[in-house]
C-alpha angles and dihedrals in degrees: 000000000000115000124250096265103056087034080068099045093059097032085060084057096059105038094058107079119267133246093250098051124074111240102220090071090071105168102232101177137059109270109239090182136116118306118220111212114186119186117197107210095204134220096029107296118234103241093205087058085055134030101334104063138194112197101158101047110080088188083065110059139334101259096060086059088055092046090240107160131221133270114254121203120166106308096338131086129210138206103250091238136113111345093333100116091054093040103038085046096050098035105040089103092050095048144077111186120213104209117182098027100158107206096201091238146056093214125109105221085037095054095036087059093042096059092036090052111018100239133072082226117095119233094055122120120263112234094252098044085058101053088041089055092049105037101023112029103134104027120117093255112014106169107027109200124213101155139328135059111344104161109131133212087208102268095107124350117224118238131213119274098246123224117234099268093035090054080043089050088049102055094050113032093175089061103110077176139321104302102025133058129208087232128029116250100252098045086051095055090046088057091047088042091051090044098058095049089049093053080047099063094032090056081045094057133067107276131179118252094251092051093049086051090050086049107055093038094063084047085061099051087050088051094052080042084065098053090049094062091049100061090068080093098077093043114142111218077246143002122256092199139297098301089057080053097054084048106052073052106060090039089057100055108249104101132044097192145036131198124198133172126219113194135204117064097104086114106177097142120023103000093173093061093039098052089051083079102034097041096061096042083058103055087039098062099041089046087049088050097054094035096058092040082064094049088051100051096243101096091120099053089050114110109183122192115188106196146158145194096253135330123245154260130246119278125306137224072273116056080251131098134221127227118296121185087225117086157128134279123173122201116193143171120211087233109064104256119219076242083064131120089025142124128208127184136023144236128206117249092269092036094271116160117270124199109224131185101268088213107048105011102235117137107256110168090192110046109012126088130230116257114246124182086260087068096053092041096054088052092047089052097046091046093048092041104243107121115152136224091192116110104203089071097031105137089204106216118173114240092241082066101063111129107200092203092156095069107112085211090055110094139145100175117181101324095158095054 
């Protein structure tokens, strides 16, 4: 976590507006809309220890040699490893899987950036940035990090997740603590008093266009101030962890979208024993997140993406497994969607890449295409509603390459088992 003071310094950086957004557009009310949450399984998680399963195949994992079967939930199926069997279980209806996603790369930060932004190549938005840019662009926070990628093109700059007491901090600047002020109450809205009159006279002259810009720039940061008080409103007595946080956040109207990170699947030597950690902090925290969202009333505006750099191979010299392009990614609402319990896309038995039908899902080796982060990324944009004209971040996928993943009658299933 970053302490409060340099929490402030970037969060003053972010609630002006930015070079790339026109000022006049200040956003002056809470945002209600969707919230995009994306969850970085970290370290390239192993698709068949997670919703791609291979019971039968010993070389593949440790619980096919033990005849363990897989979890079936709905119509997906789950490796029997870690938390699966409670979360699968709970969640199919929530959930569409993505089996057989390549990434195009076995490298961490390439496939990292590949999944968070949809291309290999670098200057392109980060989901996240993008949704942020179109649904958020003049709230206080409109992008909250927690982990991941977080580099900007300049559209919409993450900020730090805050801890309890730092968030607390943000939203009343004068609180010296919880029962005495800097300043006392009356001098501060004097100040304030004295400073909007003077915007205001200073917006009325003639003003050069670098000072109006100046000017209007520190109007919108008051305006983005205003938001901020109110969402003292939403304020828990205390404070679960960052993801309670991100979530009083989004309820309260000043961010659109939220970013976590979730370690340990860079299996390269016992992959069975390590996953029995980073499994379960995965479905926790996922399960945390949804489960919270109900409690505050805002379940049907959450939006979460799982997702990782690459899948991985079948088991090593060493019961672990290196870095395959194939792999999983699972996109979900709180409210069970009409695209839930549902699986699109294939992998072949050791993880190799299947061509399936873009428009139905069905494999299809002679016709269909392979599915590449672009393609997921097209479908994702289309379905939140942040599609860009901009050229610059066009992912450029041909019309006969549009997955419809979101049709709840376009399924593969497990056609390799």
């Amino acid at each position: 976590m970053i302490d409060r003071r340099d929490f402030l310094k970037i969060a003053g950086a972010v609630i002006p507006s930015w070079g790339l957004i026109p000022i006049a557009s200040a956003q002056s009310s809470l945002y209600a809309g969707k919230v995009l949450i994306n969850v970085h399984a970290s370290g390239g998680i192993d698709a068949s220890s997670w919703a791609d399963p291979r019971e039968t195949d010993p070389t593949m994992n440790n619980y096919a040699a033990a005849r363990t079967p897989a979890v079936v939930a709905g119509n997906i199926r789950a490796a029997p490893m870690g938390n699966n069997a409670v979360f699968f279980q709970r969640y199919f209806q929530n959930m569409l899987v993505l089996n057989g996603v390549n990434s195009e790369t076995n490298s961490h930060d390439d496939g990292t950036r590949a999944h968070a932004t949809g291309m290999l190549a670098m200057n392109y938005p980060n989901l996240s940035e993008l949704f942020a840019s179109v649904h958020g662009k003049n709230l206080p926070m409109p992008w909250l990090n927690a982990g991941g990628m977080s580099t900007s093109v300049g559209l919409a700059p993450a900020a730090p997740m805050p801890d309890g007491n730092s968030f607390r901090t943000l939203l009343s600047p004068n609180s010296a603590s919880a029962t005495n002020d800097f300043m006392k109450a009356g001098d501060v809205q004097k100040v304030l008093a004295a400073r909007t009159e003077r915007v205001k006279a200073q917006a009325a002259s003639n003003m050069v266009p670098r000072a109006q810009l100046v000017n209007a720039q520190f109007d919108a940061a008051s305006n983005s101030r205003a938001l901020l008080a109110r969402v003292s409103d939403f304020l828990p007595a205390t404070f679960d962890n960052a993801a309670h946080v991100g979530l009083v956040a989004a309820q309260a109207g000043i961010t659109s979208t939220l970013q976590f990170s979730s370690g340990g699947f860079d299996g390269h030597g016992q992959l069975a024993n390590s996953y029995a950690q980073s499994l379960p902090r995965l479905t926790d925290l996922v399960d945390y997140i949804i489960t919270k969202a109900g409690t505050m009333g805002i379940a049907n505006r959450i939006f979460i993406r799982i997702y990782s750099e690459f899948g991985r191979t079948p088991l090593n010299n060493g019961n672990g497994k290196d870095h395959h392009s194939v792999g999983t990614q699972i996109l979900m609402e709180a409210t069970p969607p009409a695209w839930g319990n549902r699986v699109f896309g294939a992998s072949g038995p050791r993880h190799q890449q299947v061509k399936v039908d873009p428009a139905t899902g069905a494999v299809d080796a002679v016709n269909g295409k392979v599915m590449a982060p672009r393609h997921v990324h097209a479908a994702m944009r289309k379905y939140l509603g942040i599609q860009t004209s901009d050229p610059k971040f066009q992912l450029n996928v041909p019309a006969t390459e549009n997955f419809d993943i979101f049709n709840p009658a376009s399924k593969t299933g497990y056609p390799n088992l």
